[in-house]
N, CA and C of each residue as an Amber inpcrd file, in Angstrom:
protein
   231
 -35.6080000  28.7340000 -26.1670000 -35.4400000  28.7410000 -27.5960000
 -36.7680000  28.3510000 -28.2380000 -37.3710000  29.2520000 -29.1410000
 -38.6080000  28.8900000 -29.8910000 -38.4140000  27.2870000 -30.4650000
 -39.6240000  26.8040000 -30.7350000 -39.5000000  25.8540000 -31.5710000
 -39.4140000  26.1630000 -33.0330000 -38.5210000  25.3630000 -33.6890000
 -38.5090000  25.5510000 -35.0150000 -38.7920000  23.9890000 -35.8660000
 -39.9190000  24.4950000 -36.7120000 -40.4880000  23.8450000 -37.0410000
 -39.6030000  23.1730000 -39.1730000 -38.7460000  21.8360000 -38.8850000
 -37.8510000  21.7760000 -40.0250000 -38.5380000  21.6570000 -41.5500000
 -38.2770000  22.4270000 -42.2710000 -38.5230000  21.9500000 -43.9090000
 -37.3130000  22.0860000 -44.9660000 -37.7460000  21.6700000 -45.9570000
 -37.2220000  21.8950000 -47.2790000 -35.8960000  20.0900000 -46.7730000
 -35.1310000  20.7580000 -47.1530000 -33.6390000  19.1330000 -46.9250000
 -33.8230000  18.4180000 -45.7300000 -33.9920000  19.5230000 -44.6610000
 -33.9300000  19.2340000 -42.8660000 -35.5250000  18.4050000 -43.1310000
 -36.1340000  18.6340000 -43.5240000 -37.6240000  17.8060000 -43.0960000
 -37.4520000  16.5150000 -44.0130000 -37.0160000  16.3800000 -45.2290000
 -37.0620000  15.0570000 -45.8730000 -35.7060000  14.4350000 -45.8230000
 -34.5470000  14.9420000 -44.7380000 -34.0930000  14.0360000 -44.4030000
 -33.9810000  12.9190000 -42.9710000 -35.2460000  14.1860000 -42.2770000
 -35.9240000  13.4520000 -40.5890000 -36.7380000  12.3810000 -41.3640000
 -37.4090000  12.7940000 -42.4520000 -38.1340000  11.5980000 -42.5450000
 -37.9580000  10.5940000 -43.2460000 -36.6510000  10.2890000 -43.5680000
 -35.7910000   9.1510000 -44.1860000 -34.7500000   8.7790000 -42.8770000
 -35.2170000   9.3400000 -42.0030000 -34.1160000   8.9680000 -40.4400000
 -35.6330000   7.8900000 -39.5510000 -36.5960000   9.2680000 -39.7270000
 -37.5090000   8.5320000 -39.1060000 -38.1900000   6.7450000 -39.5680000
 -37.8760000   7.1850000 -41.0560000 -38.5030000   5.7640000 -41.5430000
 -37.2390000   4.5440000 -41.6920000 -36.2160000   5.0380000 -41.9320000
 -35.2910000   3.3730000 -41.6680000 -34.3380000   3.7790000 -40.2100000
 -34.1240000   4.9440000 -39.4650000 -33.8910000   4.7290000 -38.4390000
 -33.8640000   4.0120000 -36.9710000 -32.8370000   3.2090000 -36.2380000
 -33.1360000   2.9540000 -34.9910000 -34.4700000   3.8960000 -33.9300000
 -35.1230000   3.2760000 -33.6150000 -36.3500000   4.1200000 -32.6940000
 -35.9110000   3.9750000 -31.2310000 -34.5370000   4.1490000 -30.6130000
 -34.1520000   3.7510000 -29.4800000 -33.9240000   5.0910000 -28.8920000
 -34.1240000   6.4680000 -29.1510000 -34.2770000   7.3590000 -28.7960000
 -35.0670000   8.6710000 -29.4660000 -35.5800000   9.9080000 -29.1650000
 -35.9620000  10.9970000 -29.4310000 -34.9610000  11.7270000 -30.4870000
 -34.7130000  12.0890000 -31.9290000 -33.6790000  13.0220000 -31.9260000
 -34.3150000  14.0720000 -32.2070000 -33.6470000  15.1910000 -32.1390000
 -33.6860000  16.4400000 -32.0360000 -34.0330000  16.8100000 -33.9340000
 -34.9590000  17.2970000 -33.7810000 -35.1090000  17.8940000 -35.1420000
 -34.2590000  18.5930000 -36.3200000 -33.1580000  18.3480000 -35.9350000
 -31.7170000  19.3350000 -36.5810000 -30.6660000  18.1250000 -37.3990000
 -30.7980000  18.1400000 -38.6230000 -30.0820000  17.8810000 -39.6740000
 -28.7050000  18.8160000 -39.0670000 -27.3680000  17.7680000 -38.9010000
 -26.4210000  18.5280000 -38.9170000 -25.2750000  18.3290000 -39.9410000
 -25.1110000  18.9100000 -40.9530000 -24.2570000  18.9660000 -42.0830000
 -22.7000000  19.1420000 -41.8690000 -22.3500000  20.1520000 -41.0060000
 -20.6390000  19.8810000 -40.6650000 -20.7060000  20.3610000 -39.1160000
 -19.5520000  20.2790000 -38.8130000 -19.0300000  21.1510000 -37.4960000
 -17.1470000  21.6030000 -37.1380000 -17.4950000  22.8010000 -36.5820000
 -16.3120000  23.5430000 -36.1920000 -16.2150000  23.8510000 -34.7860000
 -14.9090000  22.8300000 -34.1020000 -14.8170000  23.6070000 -32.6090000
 -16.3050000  22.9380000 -31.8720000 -16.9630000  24.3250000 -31.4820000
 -17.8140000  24.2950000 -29.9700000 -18.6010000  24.1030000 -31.3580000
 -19.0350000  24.0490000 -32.1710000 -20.5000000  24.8700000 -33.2200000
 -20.7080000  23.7300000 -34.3750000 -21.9140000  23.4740000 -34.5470000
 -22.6370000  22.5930000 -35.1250000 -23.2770000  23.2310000 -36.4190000
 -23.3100000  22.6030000 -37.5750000 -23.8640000  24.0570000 -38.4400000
 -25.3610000  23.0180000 -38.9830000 -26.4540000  23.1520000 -39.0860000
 -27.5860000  22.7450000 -39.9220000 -27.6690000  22.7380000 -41.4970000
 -28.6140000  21.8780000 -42.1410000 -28.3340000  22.0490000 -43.5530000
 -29.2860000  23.1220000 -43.8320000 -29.7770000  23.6440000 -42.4180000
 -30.7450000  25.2840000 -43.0390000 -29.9880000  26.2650000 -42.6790000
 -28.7020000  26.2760000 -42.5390000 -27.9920000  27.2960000 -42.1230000
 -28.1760000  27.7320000 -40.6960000 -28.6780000  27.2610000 -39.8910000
 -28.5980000  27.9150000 -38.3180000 -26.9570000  26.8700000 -38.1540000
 -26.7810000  27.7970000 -36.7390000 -25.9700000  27.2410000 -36.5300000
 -26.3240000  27.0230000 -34.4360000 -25.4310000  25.9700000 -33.9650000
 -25.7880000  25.7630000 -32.7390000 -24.4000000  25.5060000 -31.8400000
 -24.5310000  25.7810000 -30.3490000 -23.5650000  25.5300000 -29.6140000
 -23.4960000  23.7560000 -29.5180000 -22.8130000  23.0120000 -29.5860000
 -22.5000000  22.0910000 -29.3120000 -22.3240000  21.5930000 -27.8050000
 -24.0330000  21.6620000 -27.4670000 -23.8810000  20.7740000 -25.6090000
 -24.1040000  19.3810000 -25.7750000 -24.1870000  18.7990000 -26.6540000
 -24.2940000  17.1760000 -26.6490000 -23.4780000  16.3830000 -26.8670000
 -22.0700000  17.3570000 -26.7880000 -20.6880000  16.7630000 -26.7160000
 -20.8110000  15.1310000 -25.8970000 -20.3360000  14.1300000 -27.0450000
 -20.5200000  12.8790000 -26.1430000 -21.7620000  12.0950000 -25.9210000
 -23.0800000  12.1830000 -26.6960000 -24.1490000  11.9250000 -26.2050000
 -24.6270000  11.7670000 -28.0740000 -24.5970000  10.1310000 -28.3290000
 -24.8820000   9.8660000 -29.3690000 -23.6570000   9.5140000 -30.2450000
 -23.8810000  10.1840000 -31.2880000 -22.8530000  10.4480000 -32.5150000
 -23.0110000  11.7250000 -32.7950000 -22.8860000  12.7890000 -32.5330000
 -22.7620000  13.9320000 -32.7750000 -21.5260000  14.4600000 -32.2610000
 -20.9280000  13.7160000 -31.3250000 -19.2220000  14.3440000 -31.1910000
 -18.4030000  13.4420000 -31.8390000 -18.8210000  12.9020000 -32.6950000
 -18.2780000  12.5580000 -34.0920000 -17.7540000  13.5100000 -35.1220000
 -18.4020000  14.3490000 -35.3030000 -18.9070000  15.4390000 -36.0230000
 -17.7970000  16.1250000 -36.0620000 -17.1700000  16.1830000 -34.7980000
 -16.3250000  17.7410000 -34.4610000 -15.0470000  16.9170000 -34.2180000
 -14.6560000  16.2550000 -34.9900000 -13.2070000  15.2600000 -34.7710000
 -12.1270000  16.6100000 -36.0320000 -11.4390000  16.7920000 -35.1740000
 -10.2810000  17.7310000 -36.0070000  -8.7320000  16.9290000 -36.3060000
  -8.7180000  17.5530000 -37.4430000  -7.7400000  16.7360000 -38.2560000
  -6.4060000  16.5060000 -37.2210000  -6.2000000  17.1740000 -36.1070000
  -5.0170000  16.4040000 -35.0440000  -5.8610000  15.1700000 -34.8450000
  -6.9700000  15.0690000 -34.3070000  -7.3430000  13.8790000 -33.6930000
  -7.7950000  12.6580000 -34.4250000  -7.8150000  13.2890000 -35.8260000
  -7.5070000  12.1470000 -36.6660000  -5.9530000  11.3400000 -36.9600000
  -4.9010000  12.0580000 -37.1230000  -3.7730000  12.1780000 -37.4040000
  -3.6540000  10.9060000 -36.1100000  -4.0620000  11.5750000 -35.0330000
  -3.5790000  10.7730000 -33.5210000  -4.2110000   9.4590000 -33.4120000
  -5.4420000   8.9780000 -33.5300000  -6.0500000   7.9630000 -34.0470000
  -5.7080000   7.1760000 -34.9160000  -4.9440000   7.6120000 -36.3880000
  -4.0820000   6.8480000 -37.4680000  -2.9410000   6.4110000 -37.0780000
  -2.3670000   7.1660000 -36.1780000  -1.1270000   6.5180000 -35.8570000
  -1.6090000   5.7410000 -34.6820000  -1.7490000   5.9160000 -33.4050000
  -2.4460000   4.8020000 -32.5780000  -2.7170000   3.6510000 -32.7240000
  -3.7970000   3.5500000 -34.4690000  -3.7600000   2.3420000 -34.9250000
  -3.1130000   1.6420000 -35.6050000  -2.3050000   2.2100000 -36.1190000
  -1.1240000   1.5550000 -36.4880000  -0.0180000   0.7010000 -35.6740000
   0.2490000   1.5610000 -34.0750000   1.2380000   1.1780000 -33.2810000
   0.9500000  -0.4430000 -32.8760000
């Protein structure tokens, strides 16, 4: 995959990650705005497969309204 180099929202919001962010890892240059399923969408409109399922907070992202539903009640019980 080429490198893509982020601007416009995606670049000034790395660099409001970069400047009060934790420095305890590398992230990936990709502003991610929502997600569906397997797919991650950018605030530049690309969109990406979702392999970092589990690795960070990014399978945060892709929580679907059953697994919210299941979580609300859980905590309740």
């Amino acid at each position: 995959m080429p490198e893509v180099e982020p601007n416009g929202l995606a670049a000034d919001l790395i660099q409001i990650e970069d400047q009060w962010g934790a420095h305890n890892y590398r992230p990936l240059d990709v502003v991610v705005e929502r997600a569906a399923g397997v797919w991650v969408y950018a605030v530049d409109g690309r969109r990406y497969l979702d392999c970092l399922s589990a690795y960070s907070a990014l399978n945060q992202a892709t929580v679907t309204a059953h697994w919210c539903r299941r979580c609300s009640t859980r905590r309740r019980a």
